[in-house]
C-alpha positions in Angstrom: 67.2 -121.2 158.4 63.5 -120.6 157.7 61.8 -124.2 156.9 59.0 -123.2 154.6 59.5 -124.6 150.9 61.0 -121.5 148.7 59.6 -120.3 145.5 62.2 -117.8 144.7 61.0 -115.3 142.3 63.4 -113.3 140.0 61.1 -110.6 139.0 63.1 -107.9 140.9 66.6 -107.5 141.0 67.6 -109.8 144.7 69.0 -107.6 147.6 73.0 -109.0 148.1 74.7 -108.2 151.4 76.7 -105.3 151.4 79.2 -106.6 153.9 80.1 -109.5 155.5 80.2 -109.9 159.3 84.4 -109.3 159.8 83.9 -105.8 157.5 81.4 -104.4 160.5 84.4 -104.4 163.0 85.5 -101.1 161.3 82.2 -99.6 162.1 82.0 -96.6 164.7 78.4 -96.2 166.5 76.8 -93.9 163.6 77.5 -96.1 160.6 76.4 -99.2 162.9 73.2 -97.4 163.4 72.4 -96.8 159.7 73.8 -100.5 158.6 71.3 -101.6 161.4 68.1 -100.0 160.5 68.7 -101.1 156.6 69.5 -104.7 157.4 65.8 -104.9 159.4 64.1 -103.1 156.9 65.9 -105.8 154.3 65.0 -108.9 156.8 61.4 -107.4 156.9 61.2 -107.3 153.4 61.4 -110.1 153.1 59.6 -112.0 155.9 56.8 -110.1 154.1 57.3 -111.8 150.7 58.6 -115.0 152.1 55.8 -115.7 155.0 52.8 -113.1 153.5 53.2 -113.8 149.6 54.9 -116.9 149.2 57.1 -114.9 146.9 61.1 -114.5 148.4 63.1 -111.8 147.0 66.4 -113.6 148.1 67.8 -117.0 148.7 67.9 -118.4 151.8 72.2 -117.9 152.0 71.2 -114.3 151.4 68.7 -113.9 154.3 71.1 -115.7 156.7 74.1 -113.4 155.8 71.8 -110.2 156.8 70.4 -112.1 159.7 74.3 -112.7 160.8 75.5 -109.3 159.9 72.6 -107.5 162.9 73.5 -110.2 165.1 77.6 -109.1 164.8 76.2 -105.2 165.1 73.4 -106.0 168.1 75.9 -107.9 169.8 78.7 -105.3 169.5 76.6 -102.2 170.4 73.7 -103.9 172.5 72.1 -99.9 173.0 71.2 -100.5 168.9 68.9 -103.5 169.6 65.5 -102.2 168.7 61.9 -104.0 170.4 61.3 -104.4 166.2 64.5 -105.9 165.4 64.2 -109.3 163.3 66.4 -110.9 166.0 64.3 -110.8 168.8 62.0 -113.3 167.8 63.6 -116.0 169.1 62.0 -115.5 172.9 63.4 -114.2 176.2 63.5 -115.4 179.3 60.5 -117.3 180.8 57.4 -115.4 182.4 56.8 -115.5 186.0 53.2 -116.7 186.0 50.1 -115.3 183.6 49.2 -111.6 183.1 45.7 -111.1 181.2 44.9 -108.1 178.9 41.7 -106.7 179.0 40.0 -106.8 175.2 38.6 -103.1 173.8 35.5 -105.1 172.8 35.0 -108.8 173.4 35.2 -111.5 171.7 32.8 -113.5 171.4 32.0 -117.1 169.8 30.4 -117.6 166.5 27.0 -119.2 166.0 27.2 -122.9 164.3 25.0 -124.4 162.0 25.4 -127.1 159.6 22.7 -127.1 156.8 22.2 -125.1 154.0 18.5 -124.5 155.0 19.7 -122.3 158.1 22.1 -120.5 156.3 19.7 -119.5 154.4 17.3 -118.5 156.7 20.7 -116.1 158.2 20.9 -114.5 155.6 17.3 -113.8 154.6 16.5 -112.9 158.4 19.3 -110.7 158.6 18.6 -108.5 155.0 14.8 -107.8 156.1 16.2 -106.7 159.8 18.5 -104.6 157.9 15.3 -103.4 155.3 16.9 -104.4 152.3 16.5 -107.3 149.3 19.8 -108.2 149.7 23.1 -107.8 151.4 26.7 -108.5 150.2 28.8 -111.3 152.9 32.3 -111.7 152.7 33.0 -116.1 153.7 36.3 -117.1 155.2 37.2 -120.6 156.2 36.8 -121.5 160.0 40.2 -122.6 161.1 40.8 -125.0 163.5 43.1 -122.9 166.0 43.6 -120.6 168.1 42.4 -117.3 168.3 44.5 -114.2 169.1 44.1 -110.3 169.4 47.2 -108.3 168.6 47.6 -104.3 169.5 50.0 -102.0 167.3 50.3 -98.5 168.3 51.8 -95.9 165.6 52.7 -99.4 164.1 54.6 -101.1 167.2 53.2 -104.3 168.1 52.4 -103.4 171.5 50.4 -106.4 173.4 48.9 -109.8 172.2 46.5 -111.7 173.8 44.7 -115.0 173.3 40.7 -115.1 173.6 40.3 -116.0 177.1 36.9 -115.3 178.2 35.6 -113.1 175.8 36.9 -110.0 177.9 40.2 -110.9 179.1 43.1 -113.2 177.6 46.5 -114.6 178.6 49.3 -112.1 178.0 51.3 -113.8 175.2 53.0 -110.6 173.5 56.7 -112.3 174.2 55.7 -115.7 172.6 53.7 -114.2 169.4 56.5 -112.1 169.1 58.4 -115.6 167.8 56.0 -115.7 164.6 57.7 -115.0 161.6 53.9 -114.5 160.2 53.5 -111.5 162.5 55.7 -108.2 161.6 57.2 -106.5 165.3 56.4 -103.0 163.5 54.3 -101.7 160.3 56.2 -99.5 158.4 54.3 -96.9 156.6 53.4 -97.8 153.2 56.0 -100.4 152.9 53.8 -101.9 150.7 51.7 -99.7 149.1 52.7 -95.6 149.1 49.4 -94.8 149.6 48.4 -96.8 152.4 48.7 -95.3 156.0 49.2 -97.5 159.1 46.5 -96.6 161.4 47.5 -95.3 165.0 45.7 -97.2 166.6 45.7 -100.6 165.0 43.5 -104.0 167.1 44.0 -107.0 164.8 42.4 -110.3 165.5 43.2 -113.9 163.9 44.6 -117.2 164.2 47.2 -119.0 165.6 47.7 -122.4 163.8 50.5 -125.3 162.5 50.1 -126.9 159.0 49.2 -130.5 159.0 52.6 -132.2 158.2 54.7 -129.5 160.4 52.3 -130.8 163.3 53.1 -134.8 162.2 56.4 -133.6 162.4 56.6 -131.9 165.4 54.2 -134.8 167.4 57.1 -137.2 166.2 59.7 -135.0 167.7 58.0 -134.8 171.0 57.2 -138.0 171.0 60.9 -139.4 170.7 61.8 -137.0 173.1 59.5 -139.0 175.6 57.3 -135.2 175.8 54.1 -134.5 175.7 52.0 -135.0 172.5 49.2 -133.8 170.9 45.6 -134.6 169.8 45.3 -132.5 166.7 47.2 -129.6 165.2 44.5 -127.0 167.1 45.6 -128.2 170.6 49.1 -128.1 169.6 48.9 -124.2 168.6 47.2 -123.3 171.8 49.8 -125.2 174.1 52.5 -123.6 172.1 50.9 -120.0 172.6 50.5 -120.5 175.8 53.6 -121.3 177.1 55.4 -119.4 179.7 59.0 -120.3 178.5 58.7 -117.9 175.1 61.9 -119.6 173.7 60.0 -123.3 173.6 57.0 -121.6 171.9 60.3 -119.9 169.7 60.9 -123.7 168.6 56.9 -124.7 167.6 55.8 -124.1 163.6 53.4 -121.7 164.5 51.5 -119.6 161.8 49.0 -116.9 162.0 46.1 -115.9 159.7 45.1 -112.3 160.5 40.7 -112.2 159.9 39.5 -108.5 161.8 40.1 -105.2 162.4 38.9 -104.2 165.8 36.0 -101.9 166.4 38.4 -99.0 168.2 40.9 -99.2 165.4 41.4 -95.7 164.2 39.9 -94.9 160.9 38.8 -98.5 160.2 37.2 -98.8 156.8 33.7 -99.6 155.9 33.6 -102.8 155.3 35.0 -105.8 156.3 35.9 -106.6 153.0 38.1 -103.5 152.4 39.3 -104.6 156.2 40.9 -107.5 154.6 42.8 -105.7 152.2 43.7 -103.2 154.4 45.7 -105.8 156.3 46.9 -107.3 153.1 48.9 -103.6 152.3 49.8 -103.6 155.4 52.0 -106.9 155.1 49.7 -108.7 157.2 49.5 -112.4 156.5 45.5 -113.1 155.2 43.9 -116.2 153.7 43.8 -116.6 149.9 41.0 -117.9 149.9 38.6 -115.9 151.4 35.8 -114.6 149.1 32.9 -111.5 148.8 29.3 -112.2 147.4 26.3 -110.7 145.9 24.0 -113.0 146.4 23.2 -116.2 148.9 23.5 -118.6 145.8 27.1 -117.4 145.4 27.5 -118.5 148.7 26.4 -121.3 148.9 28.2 -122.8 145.6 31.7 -121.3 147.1 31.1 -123.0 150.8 30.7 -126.4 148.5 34.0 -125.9 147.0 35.4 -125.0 150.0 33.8 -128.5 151.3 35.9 -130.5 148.4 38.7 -128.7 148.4 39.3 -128.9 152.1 41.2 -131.7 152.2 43.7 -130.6 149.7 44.6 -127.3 152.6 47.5 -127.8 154.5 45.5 -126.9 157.4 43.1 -127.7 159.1 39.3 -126.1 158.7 36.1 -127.6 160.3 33.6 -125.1 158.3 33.2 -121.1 156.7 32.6 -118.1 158.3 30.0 -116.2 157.0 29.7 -111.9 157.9 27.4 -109.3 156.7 30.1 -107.1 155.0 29.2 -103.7 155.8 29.9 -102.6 159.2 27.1 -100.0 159.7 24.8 -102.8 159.2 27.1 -105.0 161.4 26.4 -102.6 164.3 23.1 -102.7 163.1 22.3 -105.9 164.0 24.9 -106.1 167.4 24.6 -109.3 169.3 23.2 -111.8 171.6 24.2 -112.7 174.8 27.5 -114.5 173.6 27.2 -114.8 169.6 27.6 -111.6 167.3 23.9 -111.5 164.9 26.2 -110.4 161.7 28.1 -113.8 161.5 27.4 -117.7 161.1 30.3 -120.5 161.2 28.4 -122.9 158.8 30.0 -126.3 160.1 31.0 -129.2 157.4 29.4 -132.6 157.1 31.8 -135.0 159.6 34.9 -136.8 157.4 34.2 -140.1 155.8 35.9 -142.7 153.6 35.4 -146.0 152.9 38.3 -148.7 153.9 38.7 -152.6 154.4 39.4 -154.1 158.0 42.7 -156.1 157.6 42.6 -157.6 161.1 41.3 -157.1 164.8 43.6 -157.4 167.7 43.1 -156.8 171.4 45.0 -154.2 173.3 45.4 -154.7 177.2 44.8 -151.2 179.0 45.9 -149.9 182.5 43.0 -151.8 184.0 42.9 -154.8 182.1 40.4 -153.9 179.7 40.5 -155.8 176.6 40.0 -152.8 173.8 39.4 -154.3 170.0 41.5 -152.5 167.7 40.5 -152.8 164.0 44.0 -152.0 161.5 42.8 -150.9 157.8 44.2 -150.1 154.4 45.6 -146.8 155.0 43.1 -143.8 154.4 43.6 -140.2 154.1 40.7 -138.5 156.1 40.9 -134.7 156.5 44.8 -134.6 155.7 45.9 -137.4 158.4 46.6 -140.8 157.5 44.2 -143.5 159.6 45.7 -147.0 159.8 44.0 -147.6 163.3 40.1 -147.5 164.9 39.1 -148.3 168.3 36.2 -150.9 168.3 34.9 -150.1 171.7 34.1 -153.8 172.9 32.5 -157.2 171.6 29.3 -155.8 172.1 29.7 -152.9 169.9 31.3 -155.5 167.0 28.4 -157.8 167.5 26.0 -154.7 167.4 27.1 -153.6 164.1 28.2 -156.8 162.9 31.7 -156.0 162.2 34.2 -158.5 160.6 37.9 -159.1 159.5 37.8 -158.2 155.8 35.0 -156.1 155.8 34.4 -153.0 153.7 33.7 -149.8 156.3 32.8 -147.1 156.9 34.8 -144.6 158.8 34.4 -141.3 160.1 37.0 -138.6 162.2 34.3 -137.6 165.0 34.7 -134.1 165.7 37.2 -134.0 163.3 39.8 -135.6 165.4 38.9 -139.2 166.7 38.4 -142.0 163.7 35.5 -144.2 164.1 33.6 -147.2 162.0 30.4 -145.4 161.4 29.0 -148.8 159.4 29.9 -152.0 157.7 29.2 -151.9 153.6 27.2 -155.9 154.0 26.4 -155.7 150.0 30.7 -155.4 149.2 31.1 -159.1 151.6 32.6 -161.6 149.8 32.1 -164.4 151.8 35.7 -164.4 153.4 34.9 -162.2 156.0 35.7 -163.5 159.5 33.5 -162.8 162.9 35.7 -161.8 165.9 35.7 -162.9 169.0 37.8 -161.4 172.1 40.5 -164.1 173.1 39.3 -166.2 176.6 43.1 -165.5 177.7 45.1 -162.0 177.8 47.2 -161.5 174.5 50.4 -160.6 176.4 50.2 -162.5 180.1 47.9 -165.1 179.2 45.9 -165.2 182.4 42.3 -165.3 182.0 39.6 -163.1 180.9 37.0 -162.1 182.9 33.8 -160.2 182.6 32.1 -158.9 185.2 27.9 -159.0 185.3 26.7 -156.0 184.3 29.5 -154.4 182.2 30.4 -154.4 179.0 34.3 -154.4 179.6 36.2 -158.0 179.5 39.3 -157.2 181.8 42.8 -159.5 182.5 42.9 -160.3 186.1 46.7 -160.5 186.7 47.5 -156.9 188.0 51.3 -157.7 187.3 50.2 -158.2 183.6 53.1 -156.5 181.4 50.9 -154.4 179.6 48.9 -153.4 182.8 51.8 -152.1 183.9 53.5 -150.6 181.3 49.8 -148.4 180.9 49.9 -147.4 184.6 53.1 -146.1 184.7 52.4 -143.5 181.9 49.0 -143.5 183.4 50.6 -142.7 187.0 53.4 -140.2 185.3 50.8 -137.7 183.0 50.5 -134.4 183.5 47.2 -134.8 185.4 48.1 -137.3 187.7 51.6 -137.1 189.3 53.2 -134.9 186.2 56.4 -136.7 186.0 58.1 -135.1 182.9 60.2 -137.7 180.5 58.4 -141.2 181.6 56.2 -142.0 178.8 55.6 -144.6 176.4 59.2 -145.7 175.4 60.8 -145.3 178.9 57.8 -147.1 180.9 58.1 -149.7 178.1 62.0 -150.2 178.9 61.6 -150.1 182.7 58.6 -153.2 182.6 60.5 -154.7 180.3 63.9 -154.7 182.1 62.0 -155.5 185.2 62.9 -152.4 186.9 59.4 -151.3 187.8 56.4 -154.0 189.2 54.2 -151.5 190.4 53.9 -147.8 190.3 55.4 -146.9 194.1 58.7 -149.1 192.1 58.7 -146.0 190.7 60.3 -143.8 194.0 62.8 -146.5 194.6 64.5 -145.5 190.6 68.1 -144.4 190.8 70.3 -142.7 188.2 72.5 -145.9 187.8 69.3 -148.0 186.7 68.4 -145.1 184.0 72.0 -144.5 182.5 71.8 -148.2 180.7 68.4 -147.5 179.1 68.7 -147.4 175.6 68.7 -143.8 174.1 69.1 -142.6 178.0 71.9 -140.0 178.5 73.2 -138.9 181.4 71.5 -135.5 181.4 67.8 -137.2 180.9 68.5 -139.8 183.6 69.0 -136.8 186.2 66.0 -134.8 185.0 63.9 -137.8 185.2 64.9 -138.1 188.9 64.5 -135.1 189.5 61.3 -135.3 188.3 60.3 -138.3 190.5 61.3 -136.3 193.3 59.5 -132.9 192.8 56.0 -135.6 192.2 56.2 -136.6 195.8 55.2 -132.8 197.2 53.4 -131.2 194.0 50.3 -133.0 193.1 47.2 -132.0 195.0 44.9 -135.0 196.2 42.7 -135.4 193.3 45.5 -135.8 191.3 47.2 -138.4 193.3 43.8 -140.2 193.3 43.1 -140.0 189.6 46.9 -141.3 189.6 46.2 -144.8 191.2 44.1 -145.5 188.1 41.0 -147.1 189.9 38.0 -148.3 187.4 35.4 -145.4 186.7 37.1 -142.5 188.5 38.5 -140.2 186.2 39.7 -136.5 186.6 37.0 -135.0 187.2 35.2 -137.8 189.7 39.4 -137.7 191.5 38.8 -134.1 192.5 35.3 -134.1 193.3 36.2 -136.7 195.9 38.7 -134.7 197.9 36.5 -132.5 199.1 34.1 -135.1 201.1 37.4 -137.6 201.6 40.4 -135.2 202.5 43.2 -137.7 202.7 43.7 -141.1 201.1 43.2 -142.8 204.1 39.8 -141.4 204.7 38.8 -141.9 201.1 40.3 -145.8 201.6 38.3 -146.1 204.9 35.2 -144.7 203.3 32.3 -147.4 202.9 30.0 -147.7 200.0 27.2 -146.1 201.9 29.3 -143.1 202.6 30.1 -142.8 199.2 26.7 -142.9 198.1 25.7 -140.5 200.7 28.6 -138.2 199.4 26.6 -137.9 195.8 28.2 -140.7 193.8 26.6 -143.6 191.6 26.4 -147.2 192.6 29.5 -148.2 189.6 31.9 -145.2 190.9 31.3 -146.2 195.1 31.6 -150.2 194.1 34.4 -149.6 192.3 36.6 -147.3 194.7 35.3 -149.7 197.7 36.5 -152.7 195.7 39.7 -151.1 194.6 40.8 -150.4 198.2 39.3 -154.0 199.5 42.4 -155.3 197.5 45.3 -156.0 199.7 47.9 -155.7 196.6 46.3 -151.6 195.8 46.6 -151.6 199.9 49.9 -151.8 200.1 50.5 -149.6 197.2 49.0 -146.6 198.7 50.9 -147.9 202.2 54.4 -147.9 199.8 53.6 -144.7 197.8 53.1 -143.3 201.7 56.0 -144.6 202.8 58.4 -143.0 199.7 56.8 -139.5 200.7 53.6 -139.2 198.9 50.7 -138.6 201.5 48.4 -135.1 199.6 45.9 -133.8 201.6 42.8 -131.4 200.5 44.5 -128.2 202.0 41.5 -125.2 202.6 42.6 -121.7 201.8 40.0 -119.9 202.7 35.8 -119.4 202.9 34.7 -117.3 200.3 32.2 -120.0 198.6 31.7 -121.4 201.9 28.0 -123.5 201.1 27.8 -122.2 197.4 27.2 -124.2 194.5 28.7 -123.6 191.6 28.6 -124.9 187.4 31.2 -124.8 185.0 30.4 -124.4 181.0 33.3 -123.7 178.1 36.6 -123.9 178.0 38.9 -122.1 180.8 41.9 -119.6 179.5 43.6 -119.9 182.8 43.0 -123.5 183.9 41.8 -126.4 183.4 38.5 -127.6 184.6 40.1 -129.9 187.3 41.9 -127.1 188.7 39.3 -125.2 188.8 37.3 -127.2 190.7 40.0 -127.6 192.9 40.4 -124.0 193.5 36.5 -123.9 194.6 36.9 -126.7 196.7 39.7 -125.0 198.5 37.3 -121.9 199.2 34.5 -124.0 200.7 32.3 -124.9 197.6 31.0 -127.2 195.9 30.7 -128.0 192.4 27.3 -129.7 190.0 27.0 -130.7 186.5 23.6 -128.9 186.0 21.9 -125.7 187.0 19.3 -125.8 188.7 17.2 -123.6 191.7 20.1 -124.5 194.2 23.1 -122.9 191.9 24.6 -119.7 193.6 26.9 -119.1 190.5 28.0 -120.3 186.1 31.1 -119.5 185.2 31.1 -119.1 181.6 34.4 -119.6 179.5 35.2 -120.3 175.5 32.6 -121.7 173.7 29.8 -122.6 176.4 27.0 -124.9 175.5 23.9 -123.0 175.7 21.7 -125.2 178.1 23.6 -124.2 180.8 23.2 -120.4 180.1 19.2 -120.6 179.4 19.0 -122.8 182.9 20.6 -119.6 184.5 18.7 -117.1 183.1 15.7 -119.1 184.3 16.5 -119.2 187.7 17.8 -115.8 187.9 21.8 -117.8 188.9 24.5 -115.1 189.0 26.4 -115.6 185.9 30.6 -115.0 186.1 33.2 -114.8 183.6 36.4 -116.4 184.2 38.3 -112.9 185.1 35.4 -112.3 188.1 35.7 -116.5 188.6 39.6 -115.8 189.7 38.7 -113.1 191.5 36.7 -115.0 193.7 38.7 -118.1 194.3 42.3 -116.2 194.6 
């Protein structure tokens, strides 16, 4: 069943089933072919009008009864099953490992600005480099996804590909191949006679999820005790990405299609035209993208855009602006990473105004007291905010917050809600200052806060909550990766008093899990399972990010393996040694001060003894002495793991370039210090594809 909601149009006559699935029986191998070939081109049909137009020709009965009748014909004469047919979208097997496809031209990242001063200093920079008054643009809104390049050849989809580095993306043909959104093949003027499909065909767009299908879906995952999400952007790529093309089958993925490629045979002249190529094509294109005449029509429909945003059921951060001829396009070419025909004018960060009902204090994996402000439900960007981090006492006292007050509250970066400032002229006089408690909420053992920090912290490392916030800590996916113990299940094992400490953890058996409440038997054994495959998996930084100690987080874990390859060197290390090895004075007291307690002592001594001892394990010398900066976002890995893969070929990594850097690896979206510093200093500058190459 397709889950979109149906507007069923009765315009045209609706296509009925011309058989049901126990009348194909009688069919020999020639009349299966020709039933075959008109129930996909029906199915087709109608993905086109249902997922393109919003505009079904049949009910959703109707679509299932074709959809049954090719299943019962594939089935029955598997040599008929076609790479186009409508029922291979629901993913094969999983992929061993990541292919990348190289891209024809690159893609590159979009230059950002966020005023309408610089926009129009764009466009009235870009007209007298291209010697004319004016120049028509074409605006689309910037969506917060995932970007994907798709290949047909004489209209087969042939390969798909996510952005990568610019050059090179992740193979993902198999799981795009699960969007209803995206058609398998283009038939020739299917939906226009005129229009012909182009033999070479590069499309690029996005890969997102709608707002409330990403609520949904975060609510599924998360009473499933999997993985959840940030936002709906993260979401989309983690679904794309997944090697298992049958889980990314089961993700409400959409797709927006926004370029034809430069070596697309017979591309038109403009982007505009572009656009509605794809349209005829039955190629899924925003609505609400626009063509101007002048920079004041812009302008007034990027404001629109701004209040209307909201109201989308997706998610958009800002427009896209391009010069909408393509002769002046190649005209003006590019810089080093940003095309010169287009600008992604950003919008202002999301505010509304709420009251504070009431502060309380949430006890984290270290201790640390966090102040949590609740408020009057507000709708900010399309997700509901009941809930803001306060930070600490000093950050209340700083801005003066109180129970009751009138606020101010902002989604930073789109995505994390924060009180930007209290409204002091709406007080009432009711309002109440807030003061952390002097004992912890849930254990109450005292609070204590150590000179020089800002952090008030529970002493009583048995502390319920503590606990319950080390386990999940302990069990992430960047830590020890134990798949099914999060929030709910570390809750039940604390609270049944199964689990004391983390290295309780090894000692689990499948009798204590089958009695958990929503626990079946078949969950009980993967979880075991998964505790055992943690013991010989994680590499040494993630073991040591694991044991949760104050100030060390991913990235400080696998910098340390390098200069302390085993746990036991790294708990023998001193505080001078530390500091010699290139860390602060907070990060060396802390580690030192962490393994000075006999309690984490004889943690690492249990976790040991249950069969968890990583060491830094060398695989070879080829950035033996070289130094080496990261900047964007990795296709392939994540930062950590990258690190760890330079660490295992002898180098060493820095957060700044400077004369000493041998190399910058450049990914998605790299901050542009880091690239000027290179150029400076003349510092070899790699992609991620010539990155891999080195460190495999």
């Amino acid at each position: 069943m397709r889950t979109l909601p149906r507007k069923i149009h009765y315009a045209t006559v609706p296509l009925r089933s011309q058989a049901n699935t126990s009348d194909l029986a009688s069919l020999n191998e020639a009349q299966a072919r020709r039933r075959a070939a008109q129930l996909r081109h029906k199915i087709n049909q109608d993905d086109y009008q249902y997922y393109a137009l919003d505009a079904p020709l049949i009910s959703d009965a109707e679509y299932d009864e074709l959809k049954r009748q090719l299943i019962a014909i594939e089935e029955r004469f598997p040599k008929l099953v076609t790479p186009d047919s409508p029922t291979q979208r629901v993913g094969g097997m999983p992929k061993q490992g990541v292919a990348t496809i190289p891209h024809e031209t690159p893609m590159l990242s979009i230059q950002s600005i966020w005023s309408a001063k610089d926009f129009c200093h764009f466009y009235e920079s870009r007209c007298r480099e291209l010697g004319k008054t004016d120049c028509r643009l074409v605006g689309e809104p910037e969506y917060d996804g995932t970007s994907l390049e798709l290949v047909y050849d004489d209209g087969q989809l042939v390969a798909a590909s996510t952005r990568g580095d610019g050059h090179s993306g992740e193979d993902v043909t198999s799981n795009v191949k699960t969007i209803r959104e995206v058609p398998l093949k283009l038939p020739a003027g299917a939906q226009n006679g005129k229009v012909q499909v182009p033999r070479h065909l590069v499309l690029r767009g996005e890969v997102y999820m709608d707002k409330k299908e990403f609520e949904k879906f975060n609510r599924k995952q998360e009473d499933l005790g999997e993985k959840t999400f940030a936002n709906p952007r993260n979401a989309a790529a983690g679904s794309l990405r997944q090697l298992d093309p049958r889980i990314t089958a089961k993700r409400p993925l959409h797709v927006f299609f926004w370029e034809v490629g430069p070596t697309t045979r017979g591309r038109p002249r403009s982007h505009w035209d572009c656009l509605q190529l794809m349209t005829k094509l039955g190629l899924r294109a925003n609505p609400n993208v626009s063509h101007f005449a002048s920079v004041d029509e812009a302008v007034r429909w990027f404001q629109e855009m701004g209040k209307r945003r909201e109201r989308l059921p997706y998610e958009i951060d800002g427009c896209v602006f391009k010069v909408d001829n393509l002769a002046d396009q190649e005209h003006l070419g590019t810089r080093a990473a940003n095309p010169r025909w287009e600008i992604a004018w950003k919008f202002p960060p999301l505010q509304k105004t709420t009251r504070i009902r009431r502060i309380d204090a949430y006890v984290g994996r270290t201790g640390a007291l966090t102040p949590v402000a609740t408020l009057e439900p507000v709708h900010i960007g399309g997700v509901e905010v009941t809930h803001v981090t306060l930070h600490n006492q000093d950050e209340i006292d700083r801005k003066d917050i109180r129970i009751g007050d009138t606020v101010v509250v902002e989604r930073a970066g789109d995505v994390i809600p924060h009180v930007v400032q209290v409204i002091k002229e709406k007080r009432r006089g009711r309002e109440r200052k807030y003061r952390l408690p002097k004992d912890c909420p849930v254990c109450g053992s005292p609070i204590a806060r150590i000179p020089g920090e800002v952090i008030a912290r529970c002493a009583n490392i048995s502390c319920p909550a503590r606990l319950r916030e080390a386990l999940i800590h302990f069990a992430s996916t960047e830590a020890m990766d134990i798949r099914g113990l999060g929030v709910n299940l570390a809750e039940e094992l604390v609270a049944r008093r199964l689990v004391r400490n983390v290295a309780d953890i090894y000692a689990l058996r499948w009798d204590d899990l089958k009695h958990v409440v929503r626990m079946g038997d078949k969950s009980a054994r993967n979880i075991i399972t998964s505790i055992a495959k943690s013991k010989s998996e994680p590499t040494l930084g993630r073991f040591i990010y694991g044991l949760g100690i104050p100030h060390v987080g991913r990235a400080v874990a696998t910098d340390l393996a390098p200069h302390f390859p085993s746990i036991d060197k790294l708990a023998g290390a001193s505080e001078r040694a530390l500091r010699a090895a290139g860390f602060g004075v907070v990060i060396s007291s802390a580690i030192r001060k962490w393994f000075a307690s006999r309690t984490n002592r004889e943690l690492v001594a249990r976790l040991k003894r249950a069969g968890i001892n990583p060491k830094l394990q060398r695989k070879g010398s080829r950035l033996e002495g070289k130094a080496l900066v990261f900047t964007g976002e990795l296709a392939q890995m994540t930062r950590e793991q990258a690190k760890e893969a330079v660490v295992q070929q002898g180098g060493r990594i820095s957060d700044s370039v400077s004369r000493n850097t041998d190399f910058l690896v450049v990914g998605s979206r790299p901050g542009g210090t880091k690239t000027e510093s290179a150029n400076k200093y003349g510092t070899r500058i790699l992609n991620e594809s010539e990155f891999l190459n080195l460190v495999r």
